[in-house]
N, C-alpha and C positions, 0 to 999 in steps of 0.2 A: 976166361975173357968173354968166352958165349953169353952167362948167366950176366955178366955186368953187363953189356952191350940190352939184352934183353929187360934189366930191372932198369935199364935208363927210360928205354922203349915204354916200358909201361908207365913210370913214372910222367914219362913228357905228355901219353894222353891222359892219364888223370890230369896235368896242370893244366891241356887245353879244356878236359871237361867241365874243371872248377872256374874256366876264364869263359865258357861258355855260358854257363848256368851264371856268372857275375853279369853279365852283361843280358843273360836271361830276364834277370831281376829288374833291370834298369828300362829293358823294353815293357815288362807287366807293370812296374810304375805309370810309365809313360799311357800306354794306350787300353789298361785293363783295370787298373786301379778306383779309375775313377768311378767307373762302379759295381767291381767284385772287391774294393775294400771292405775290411770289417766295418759294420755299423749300417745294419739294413737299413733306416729311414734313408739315410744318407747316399747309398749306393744301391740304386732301384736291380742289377746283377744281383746281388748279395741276397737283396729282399725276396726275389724271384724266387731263385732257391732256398731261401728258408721256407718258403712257400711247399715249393716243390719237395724237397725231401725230408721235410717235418722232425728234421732232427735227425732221420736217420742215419745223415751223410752230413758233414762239416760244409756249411753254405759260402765260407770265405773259402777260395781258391787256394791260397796258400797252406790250407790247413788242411788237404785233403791230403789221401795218401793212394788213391786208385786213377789218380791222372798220366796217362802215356803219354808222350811226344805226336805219337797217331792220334788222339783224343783230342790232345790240344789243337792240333792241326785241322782235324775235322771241323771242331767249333768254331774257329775262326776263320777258315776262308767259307764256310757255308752259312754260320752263320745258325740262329737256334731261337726262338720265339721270340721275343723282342731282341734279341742282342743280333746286329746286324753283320754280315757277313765283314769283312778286310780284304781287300786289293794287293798284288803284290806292291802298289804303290807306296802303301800305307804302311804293313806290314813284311816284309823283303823275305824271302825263303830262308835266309839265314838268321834272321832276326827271329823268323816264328820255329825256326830249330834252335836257337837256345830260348825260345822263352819253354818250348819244352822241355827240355833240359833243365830248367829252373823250377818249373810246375813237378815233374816227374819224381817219386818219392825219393825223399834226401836218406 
């Protein structure tokens, strides 16, 4: 009875982490997209970093795979050469934990 009690337990936080990171997804649309979408003319973020790490590193956001929840959180309320910092008004403490959660490698 332990081990089911326990494989329930783990399953329900995988479902909130997958419900996190969905809705992860929905806040980087909203307030990150428009410009760390792919297509650097278009999305002056994007262009930055292709700038900045010359290929080294994947310049669209969603294709990285060295992004933490700590990292994301850093760049967004401080904010990082042209890309301007986020308020919790803007961005809510829970919004910017799952957009880490959505960023952080799948």
């Amino acid at each position: 009875m332990r081990n089911v009690i326990f494989i329930l337990m783990v399953f329900g936080a995988m479902q909130v982490q997958a419900q996190d990171a969905v809705h992860g997804k929905a806040v980087y649309e909203h307030w990150c997209s428009p410009c760390h979408a792919p297509g650097g003319r278009k999305h002056p973020g994007t262009s930055a970093l292709e700038i900045i790490y010359k290929g080294e590193k994947p310049a669209v956001l969603e294709e990285r795979l060295d992004l933490t929840p700590e990292l994301v959180a850093a760049f967004v309320r401080n904010g990082v050469k042209i890309m301007p910092p986020f308020r919790k008004t803007e961005i809510s403490d829970k919004d910017l934990a799952d957009l880490g959660a959505y960023l952080s490698p799948r």
